[in-house]
Backbone atoms as SQL, in Angstrom:
CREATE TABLE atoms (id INTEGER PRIMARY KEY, chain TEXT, resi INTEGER, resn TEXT, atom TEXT, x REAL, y REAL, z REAL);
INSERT INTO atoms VALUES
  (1, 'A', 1, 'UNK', 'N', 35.010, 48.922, 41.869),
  (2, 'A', 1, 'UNK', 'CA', 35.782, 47.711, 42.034),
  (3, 'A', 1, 'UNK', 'C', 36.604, 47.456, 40.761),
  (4, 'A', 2, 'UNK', 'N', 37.951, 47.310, 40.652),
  (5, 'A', 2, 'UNK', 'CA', 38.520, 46.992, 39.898),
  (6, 'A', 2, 'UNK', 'C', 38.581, 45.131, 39.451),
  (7, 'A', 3, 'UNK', 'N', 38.551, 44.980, 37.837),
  (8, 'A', 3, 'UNK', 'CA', 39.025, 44.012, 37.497),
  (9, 'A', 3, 'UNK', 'C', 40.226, 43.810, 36.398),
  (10, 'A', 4, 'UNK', 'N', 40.738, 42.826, 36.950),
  (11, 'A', 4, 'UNK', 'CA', 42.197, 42.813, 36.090),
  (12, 'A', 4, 'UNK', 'C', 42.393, 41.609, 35.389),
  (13, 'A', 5, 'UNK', 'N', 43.222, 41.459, 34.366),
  (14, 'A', 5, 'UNK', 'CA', 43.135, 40.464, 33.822),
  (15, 'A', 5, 'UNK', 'C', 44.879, 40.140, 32.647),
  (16, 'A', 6, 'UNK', 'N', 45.083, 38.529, 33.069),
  (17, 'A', 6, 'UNK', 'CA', 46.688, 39.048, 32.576),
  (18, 'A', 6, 'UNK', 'C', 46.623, 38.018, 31.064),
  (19, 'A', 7, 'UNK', 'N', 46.762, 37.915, 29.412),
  (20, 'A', 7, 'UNK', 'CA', 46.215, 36.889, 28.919),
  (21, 'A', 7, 'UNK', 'C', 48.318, 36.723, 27.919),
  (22, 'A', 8, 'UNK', 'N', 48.778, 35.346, 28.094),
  (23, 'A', 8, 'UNK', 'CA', 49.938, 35.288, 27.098),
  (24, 'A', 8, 'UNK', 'C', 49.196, 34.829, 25.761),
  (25, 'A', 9, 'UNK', 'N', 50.035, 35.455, 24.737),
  (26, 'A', 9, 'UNK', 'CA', 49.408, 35.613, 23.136),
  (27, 'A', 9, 'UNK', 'C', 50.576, 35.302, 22.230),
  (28, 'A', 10, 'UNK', 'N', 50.515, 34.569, 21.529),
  (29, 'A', 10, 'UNK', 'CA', 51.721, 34.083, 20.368),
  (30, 'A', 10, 'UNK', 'C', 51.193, 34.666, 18.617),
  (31, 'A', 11, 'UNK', 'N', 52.022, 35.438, 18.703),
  (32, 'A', 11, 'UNK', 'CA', 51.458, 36.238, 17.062),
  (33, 'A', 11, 'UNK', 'C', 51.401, 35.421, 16.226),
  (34, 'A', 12, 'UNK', 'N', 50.492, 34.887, 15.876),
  (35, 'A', 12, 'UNK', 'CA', 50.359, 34.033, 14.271),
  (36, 'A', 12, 'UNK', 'C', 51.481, 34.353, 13.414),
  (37, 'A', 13, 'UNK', 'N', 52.333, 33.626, 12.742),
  (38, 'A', 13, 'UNK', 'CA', 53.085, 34.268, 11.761),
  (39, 'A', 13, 'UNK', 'C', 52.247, 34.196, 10.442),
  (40, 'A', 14, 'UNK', 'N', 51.298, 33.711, 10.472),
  (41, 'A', 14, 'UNK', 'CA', 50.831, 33.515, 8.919),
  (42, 'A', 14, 'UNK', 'C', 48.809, 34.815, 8.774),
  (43, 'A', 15, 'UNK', 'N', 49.309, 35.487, 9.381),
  (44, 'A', 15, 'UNK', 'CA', 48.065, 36.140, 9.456),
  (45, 'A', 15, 'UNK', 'C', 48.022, 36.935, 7.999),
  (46, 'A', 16, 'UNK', 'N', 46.789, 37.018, 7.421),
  (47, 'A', 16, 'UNK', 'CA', 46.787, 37.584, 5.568),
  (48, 'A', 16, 'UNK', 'C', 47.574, 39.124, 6.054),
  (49, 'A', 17, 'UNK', 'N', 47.101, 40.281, 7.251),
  (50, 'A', 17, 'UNK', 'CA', 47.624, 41.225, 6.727),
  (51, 'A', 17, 'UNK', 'C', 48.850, 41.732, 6.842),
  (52, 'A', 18, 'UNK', 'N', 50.209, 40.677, 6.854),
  (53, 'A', 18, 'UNK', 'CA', 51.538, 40.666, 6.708),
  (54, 'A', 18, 'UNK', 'C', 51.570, 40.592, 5.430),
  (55, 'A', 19, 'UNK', 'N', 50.617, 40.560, 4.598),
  (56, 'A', 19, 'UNK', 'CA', 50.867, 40.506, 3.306),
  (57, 'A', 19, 'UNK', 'C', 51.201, 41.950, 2.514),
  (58, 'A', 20, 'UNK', 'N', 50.688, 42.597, 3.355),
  (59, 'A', 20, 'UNK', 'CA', 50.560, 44.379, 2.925),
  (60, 'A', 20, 'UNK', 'C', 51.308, 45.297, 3.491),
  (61, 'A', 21, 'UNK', 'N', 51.484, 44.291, 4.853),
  (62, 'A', 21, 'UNK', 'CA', 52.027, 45.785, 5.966),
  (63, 'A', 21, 'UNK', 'C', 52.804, 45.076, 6.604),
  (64, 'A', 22, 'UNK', 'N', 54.441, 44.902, 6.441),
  (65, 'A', 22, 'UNK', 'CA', 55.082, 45.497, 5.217),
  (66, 'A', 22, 'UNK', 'C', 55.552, 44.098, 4.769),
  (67, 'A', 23, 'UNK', 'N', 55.333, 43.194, 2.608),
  (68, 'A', 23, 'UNK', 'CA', 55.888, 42.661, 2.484),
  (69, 'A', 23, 'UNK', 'C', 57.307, 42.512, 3.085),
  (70, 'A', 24, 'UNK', 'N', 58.158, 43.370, 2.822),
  (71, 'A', 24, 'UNK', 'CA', 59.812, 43.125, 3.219),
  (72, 'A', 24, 'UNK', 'C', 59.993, 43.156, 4.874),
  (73, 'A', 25, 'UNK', 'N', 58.528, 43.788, 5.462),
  (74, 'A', 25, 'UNK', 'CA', 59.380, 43.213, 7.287),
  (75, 'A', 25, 'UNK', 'C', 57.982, 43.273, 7.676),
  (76, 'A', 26, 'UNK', 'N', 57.030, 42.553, 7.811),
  (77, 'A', 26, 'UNK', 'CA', 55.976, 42.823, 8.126),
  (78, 'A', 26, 'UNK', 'C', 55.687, 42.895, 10.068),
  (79, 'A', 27, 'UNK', 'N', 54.870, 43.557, 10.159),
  (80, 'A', 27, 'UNK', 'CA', 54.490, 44.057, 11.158),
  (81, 'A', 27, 'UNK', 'C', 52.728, 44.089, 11.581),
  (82, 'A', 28, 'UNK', 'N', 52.442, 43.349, 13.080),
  (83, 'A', 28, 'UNK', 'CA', 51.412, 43.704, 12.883),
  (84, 'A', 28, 'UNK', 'C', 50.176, 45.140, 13.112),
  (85, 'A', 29, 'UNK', 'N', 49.521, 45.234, 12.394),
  (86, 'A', 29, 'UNK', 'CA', 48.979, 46.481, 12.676),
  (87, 'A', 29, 'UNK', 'C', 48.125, 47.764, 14.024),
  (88, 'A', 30, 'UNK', 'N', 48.490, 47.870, 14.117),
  (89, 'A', 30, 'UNK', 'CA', 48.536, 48.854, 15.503),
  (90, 'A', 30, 'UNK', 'C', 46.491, 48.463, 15.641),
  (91, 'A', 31, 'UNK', 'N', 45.848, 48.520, 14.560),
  (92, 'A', 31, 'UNK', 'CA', 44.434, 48.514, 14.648),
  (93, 'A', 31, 'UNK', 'C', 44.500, 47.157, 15.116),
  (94, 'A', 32, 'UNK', 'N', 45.238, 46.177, 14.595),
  (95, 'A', 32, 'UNK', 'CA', 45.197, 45.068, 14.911),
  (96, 'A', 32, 'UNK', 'C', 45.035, 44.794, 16.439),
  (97, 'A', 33, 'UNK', 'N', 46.252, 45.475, 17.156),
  (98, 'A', 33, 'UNK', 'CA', 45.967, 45.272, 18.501),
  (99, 'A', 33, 'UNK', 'C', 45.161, 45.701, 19.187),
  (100, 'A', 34, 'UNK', 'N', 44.801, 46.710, 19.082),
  (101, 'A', 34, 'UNK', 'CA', 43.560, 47.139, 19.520),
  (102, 'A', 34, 'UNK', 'C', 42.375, 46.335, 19.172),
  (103, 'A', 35, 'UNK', 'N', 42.031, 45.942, 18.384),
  (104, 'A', 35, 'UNK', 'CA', 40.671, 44.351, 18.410),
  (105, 'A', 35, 'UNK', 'C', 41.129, 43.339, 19.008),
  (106, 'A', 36, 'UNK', 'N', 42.324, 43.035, 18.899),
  (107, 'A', 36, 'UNK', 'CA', 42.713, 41.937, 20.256),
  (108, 'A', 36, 'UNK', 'C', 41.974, 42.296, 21.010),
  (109, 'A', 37, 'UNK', 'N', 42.897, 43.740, 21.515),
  (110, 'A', 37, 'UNK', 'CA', 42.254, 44.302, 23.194),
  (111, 'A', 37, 'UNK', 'C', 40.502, 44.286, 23.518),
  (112, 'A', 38, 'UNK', 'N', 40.152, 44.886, 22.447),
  (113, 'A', 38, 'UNK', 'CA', 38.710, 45.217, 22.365),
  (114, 'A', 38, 'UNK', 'C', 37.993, 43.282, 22.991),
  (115, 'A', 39, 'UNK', 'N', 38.778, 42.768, 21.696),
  (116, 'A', 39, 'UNK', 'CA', 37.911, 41.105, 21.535),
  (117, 'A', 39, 'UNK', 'C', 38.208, 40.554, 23.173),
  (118, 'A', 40, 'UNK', 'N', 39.268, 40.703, 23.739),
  (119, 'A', 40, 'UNK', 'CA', 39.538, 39.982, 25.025),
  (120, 'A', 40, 'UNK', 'C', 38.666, 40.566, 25.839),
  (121, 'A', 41, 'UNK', 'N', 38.555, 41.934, 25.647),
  (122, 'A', 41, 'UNK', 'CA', 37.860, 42.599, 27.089),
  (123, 'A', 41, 'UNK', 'C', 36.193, 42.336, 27.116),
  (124, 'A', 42, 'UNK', 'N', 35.646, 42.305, 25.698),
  (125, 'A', 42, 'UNK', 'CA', 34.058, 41.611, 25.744),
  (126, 'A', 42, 'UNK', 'C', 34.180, 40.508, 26.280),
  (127, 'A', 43, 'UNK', 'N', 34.987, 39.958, 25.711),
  (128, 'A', 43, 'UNK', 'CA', 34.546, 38.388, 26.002),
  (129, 'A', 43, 'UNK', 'C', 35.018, 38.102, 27.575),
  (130, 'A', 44, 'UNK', 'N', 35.664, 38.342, 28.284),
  (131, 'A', 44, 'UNK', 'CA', 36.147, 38.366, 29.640),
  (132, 'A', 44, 'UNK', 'C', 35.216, 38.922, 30.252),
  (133, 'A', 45, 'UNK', 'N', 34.602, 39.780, 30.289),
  (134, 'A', 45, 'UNK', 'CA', 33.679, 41.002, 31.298),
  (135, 'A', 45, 'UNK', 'C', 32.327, 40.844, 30.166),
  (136, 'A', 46, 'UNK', 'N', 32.115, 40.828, 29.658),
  (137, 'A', 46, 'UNK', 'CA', 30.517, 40.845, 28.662),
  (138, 'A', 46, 'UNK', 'C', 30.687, 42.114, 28.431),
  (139, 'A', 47, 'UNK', 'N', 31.480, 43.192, 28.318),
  (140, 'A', 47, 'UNK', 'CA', 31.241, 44.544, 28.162),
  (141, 'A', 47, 'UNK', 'C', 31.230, 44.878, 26.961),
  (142, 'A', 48, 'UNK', 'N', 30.633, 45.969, 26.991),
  (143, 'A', 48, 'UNK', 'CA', 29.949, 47.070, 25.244),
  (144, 'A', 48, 'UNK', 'C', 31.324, 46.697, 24.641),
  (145, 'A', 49, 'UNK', 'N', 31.059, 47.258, 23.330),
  (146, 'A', 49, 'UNK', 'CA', 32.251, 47.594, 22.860),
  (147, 'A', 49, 'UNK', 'C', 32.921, 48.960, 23.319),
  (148, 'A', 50, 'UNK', 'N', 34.120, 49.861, 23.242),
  (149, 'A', 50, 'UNK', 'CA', 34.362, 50.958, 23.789),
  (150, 'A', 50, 'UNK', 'C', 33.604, 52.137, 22.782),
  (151, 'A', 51, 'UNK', 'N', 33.481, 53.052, 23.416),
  (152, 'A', 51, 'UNK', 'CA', 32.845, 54.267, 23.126),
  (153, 'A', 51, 'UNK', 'C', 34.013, 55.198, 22.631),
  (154, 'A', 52, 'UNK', 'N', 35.552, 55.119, 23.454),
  (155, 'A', 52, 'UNK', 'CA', 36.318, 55.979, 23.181),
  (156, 'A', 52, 'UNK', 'C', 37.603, 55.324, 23.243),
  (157, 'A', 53, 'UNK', 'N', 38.325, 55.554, 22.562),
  (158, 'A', 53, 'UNK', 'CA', 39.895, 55.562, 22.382),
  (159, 'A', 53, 'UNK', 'C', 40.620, 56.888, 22.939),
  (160, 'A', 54, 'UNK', 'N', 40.285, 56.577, 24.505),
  (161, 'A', 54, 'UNK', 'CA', 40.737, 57.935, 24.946),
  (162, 'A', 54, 'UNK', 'C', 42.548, 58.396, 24.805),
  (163, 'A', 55, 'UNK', 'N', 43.070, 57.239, 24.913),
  (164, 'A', 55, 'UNK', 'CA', 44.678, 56.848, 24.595),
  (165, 'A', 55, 'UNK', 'C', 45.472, 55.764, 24.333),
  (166, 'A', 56, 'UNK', 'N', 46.255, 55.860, 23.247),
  (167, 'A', 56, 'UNK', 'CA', 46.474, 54.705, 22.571),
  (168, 'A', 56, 'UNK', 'C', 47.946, 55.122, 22.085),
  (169, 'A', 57, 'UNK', 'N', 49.303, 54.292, 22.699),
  (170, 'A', 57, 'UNK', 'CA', 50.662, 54.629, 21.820),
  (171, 'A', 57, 'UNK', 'C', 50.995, 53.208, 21.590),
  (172, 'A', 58, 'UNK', 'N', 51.725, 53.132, 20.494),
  (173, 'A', 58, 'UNK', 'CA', 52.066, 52.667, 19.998),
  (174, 'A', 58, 'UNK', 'C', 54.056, 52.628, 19.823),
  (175, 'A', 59, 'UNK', 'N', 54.642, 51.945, 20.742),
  (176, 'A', 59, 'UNK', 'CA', 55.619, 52.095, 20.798),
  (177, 'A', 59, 'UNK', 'C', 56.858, 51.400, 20.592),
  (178, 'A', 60, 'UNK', 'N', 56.688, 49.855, 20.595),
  (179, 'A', 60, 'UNK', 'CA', 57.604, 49.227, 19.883),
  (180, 'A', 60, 'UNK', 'C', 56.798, 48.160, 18.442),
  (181, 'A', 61, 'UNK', 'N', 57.404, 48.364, 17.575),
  (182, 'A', 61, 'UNK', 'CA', 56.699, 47.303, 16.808),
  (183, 'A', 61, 'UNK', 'C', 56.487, 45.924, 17.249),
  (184, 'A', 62, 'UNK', 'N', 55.476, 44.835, 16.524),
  (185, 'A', 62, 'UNK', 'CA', 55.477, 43.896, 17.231),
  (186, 'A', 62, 'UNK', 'C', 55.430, 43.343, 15.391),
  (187, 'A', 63, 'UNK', 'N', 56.206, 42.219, 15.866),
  (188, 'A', 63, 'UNK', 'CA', 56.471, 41.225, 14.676),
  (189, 'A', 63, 'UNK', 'C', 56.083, 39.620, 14.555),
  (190, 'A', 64, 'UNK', 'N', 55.828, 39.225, 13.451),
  (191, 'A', 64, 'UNK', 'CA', 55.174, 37.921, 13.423),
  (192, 'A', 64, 'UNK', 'C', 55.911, 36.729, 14.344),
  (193, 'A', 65, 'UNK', 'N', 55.092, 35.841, 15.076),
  (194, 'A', 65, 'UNK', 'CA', 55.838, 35.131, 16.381),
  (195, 'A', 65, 'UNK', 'C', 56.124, 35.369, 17.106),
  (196, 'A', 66, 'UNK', 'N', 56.044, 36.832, 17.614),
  (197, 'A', 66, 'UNK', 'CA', 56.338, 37.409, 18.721),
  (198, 'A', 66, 'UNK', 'C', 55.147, 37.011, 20.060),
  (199, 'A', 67, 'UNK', 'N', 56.057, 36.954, 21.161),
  (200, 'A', 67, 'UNK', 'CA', 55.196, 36.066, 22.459),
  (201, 'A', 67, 'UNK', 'C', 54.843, 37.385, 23.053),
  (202, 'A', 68, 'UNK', 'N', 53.525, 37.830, 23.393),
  (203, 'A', 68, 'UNK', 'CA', 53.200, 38.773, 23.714),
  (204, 'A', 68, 'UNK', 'C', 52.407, 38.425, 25.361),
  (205, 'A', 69, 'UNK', 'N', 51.898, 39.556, 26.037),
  (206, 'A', 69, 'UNK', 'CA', 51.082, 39.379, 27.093),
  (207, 'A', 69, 'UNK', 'C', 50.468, 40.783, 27.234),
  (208, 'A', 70, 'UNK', 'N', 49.245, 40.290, 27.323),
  (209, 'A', 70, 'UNK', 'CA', 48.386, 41.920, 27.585),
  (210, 'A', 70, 'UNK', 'C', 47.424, 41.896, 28.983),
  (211, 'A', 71, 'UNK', 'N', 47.709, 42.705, 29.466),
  (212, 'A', 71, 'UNK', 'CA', 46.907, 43.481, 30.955),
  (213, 'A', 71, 'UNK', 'C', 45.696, 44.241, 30.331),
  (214, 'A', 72, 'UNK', 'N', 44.389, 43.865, 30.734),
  (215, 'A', 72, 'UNK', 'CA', 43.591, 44.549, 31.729),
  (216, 'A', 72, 'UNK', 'C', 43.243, 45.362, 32.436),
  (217, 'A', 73, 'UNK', 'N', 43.060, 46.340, 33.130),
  (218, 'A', 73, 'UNK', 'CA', 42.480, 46.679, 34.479),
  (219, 'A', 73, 'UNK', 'C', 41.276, 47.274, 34.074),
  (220, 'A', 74, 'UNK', 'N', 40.291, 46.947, 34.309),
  (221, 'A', 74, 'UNK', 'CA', 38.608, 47.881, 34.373),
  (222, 'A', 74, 'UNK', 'C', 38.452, 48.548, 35.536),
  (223, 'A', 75, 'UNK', 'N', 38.062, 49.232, 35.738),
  (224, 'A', 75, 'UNK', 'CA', 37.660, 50.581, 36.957),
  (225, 'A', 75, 'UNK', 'C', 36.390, 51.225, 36.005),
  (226, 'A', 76, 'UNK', 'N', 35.268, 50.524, 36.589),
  (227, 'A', 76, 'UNK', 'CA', 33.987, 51.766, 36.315),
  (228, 'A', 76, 'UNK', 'C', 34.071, 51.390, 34.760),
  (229, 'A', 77, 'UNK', 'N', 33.838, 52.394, 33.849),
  (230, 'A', 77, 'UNK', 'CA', 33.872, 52.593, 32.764),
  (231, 'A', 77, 'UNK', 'C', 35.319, 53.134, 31.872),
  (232, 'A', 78, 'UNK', 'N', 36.345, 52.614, 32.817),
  (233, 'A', 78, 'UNK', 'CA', 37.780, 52.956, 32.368),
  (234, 'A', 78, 'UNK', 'C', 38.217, 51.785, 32.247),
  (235, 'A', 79, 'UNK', 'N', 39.343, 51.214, 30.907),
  (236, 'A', 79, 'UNK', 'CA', 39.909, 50.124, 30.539),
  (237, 'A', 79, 'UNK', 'C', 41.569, 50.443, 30.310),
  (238, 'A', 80, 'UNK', 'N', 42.181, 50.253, 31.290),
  (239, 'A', 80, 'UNK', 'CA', 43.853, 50.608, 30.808),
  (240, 'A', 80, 'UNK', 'C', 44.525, 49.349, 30.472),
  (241, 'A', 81, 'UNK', 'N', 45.260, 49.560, 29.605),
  (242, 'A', 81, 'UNK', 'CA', 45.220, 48.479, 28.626),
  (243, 'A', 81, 'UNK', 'C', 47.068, 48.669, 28.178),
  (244, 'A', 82, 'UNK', 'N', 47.575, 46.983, 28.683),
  (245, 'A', 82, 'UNK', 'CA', 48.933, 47.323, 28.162),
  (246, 'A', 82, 'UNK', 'C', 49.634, 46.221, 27.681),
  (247, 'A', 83, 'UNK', 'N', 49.892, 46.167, 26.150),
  (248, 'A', 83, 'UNK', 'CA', 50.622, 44.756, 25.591),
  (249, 'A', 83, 'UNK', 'C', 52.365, 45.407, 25.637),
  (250, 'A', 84, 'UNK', 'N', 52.916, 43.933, 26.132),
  (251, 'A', 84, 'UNK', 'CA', 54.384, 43.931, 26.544),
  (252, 'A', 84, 'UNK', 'C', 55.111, 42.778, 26.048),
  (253, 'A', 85, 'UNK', 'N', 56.085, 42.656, 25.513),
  (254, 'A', 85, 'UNK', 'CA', 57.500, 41.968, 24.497),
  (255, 'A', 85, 'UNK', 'C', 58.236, 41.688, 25.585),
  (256, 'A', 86, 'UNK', 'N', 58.555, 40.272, 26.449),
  (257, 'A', 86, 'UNK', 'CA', 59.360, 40.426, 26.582),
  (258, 'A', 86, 'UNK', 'C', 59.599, 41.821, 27.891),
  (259, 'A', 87, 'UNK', 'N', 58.497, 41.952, 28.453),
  (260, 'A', 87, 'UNK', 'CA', 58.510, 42.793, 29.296),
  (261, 'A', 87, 'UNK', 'C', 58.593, 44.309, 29.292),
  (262, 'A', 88, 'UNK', 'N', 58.412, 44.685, 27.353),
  (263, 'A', 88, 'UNK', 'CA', 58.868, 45.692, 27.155),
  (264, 'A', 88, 'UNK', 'C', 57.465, 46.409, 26.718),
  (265, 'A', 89, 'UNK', 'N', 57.074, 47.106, 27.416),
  (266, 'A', 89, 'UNK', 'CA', 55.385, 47.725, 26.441),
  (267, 'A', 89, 'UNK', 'C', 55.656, 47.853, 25.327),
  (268, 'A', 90, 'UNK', 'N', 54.798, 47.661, 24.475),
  (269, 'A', 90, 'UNK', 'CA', 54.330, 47.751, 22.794),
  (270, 'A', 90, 'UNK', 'C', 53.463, 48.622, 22.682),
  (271, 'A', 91, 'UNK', 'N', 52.400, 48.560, 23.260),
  (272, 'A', 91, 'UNK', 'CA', 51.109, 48.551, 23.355),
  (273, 'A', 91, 'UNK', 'C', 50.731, 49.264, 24.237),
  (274, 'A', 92, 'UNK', 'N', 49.916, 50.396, 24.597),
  (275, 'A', 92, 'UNK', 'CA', 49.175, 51.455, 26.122),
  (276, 'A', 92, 'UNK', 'C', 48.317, 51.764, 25.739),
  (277, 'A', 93, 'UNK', 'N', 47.203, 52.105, 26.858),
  (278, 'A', 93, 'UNK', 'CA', 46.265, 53.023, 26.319),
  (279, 'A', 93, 'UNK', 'C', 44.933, 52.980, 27.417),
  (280, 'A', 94, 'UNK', 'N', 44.266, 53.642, 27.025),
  (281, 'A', 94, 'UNK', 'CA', 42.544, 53.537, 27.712),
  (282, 'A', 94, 'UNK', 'C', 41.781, 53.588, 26.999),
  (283, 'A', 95, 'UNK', 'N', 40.981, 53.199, 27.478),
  (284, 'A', 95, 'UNK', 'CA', 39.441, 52.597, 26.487),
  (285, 'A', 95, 'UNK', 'C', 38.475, 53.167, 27.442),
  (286, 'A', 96, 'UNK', 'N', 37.409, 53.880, 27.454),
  (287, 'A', 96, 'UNK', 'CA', 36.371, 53.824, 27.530),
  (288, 'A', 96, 'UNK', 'C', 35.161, 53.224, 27.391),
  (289, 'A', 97, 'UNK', 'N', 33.984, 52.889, 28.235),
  (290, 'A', 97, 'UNK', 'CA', 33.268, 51.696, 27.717),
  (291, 'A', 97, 'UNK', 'C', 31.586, 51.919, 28.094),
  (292, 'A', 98, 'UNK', 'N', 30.727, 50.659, 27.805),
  (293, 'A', 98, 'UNK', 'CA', 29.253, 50.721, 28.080),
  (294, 'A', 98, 'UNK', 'C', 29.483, 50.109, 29.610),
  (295, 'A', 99, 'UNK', 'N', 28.319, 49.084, 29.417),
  (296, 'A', 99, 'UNK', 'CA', 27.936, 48.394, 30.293),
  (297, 'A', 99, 'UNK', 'C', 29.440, 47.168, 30.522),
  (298, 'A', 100, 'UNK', 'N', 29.450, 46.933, 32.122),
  (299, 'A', 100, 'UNK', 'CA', 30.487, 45.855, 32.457),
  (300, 'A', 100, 'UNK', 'C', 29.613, 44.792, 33.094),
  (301, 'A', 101, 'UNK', 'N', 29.491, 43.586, 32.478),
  (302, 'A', 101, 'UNK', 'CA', 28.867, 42.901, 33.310),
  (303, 'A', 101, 'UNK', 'C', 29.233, 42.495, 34.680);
């Protein structure tokens, strides 16, 4: 049985690690989104944390204030996972996982 899930997200502009990456145009960090993803999908479903980062691109930068929205879908122990700008993916990938409540 599939579950899906659609969440809108407004990038903090004042988050500390714009401080590093990059003073002159900062950007947030690709790990970054991925603990979004990770943090939404426990807390939505009670599920493990993932086991695998089976695929993960990274394709448009995403910048401070930027209005984001990230998808969902669980199937079994599969998590496809996609943050979008404006309708434009940023963000793809699959996750692998434990237990789904």
């Amino acid at each position: 049985m599939m579950k899906s899930f659609e969440l809108d997200f407004a990038v903090p502009s004042d988050l500390p690690c714009f401080a590093g990456h990059f003073p002159a145009m900062p950007l947030v960090p690709g790990a970054l989104l991925l603990d979004w993803t990770i943090a939404e999908m426990t807390g939505r479903w009670g599920a493990s944390a993932p086991v695998n980062v089976k695929q993960c691109k990274f394709l448009l930068p995403v910048l401070p204030g930027d209005a984001l929205r990230l998808r969902l879908d669980v199937v079994d122990q599969r998590v496809d996972f996609v943050w979008t700008k404006a309708s434009q993916p940023v963000c793809a990938g699959v996750l692998t996982l434990g237990e789904v409540a």
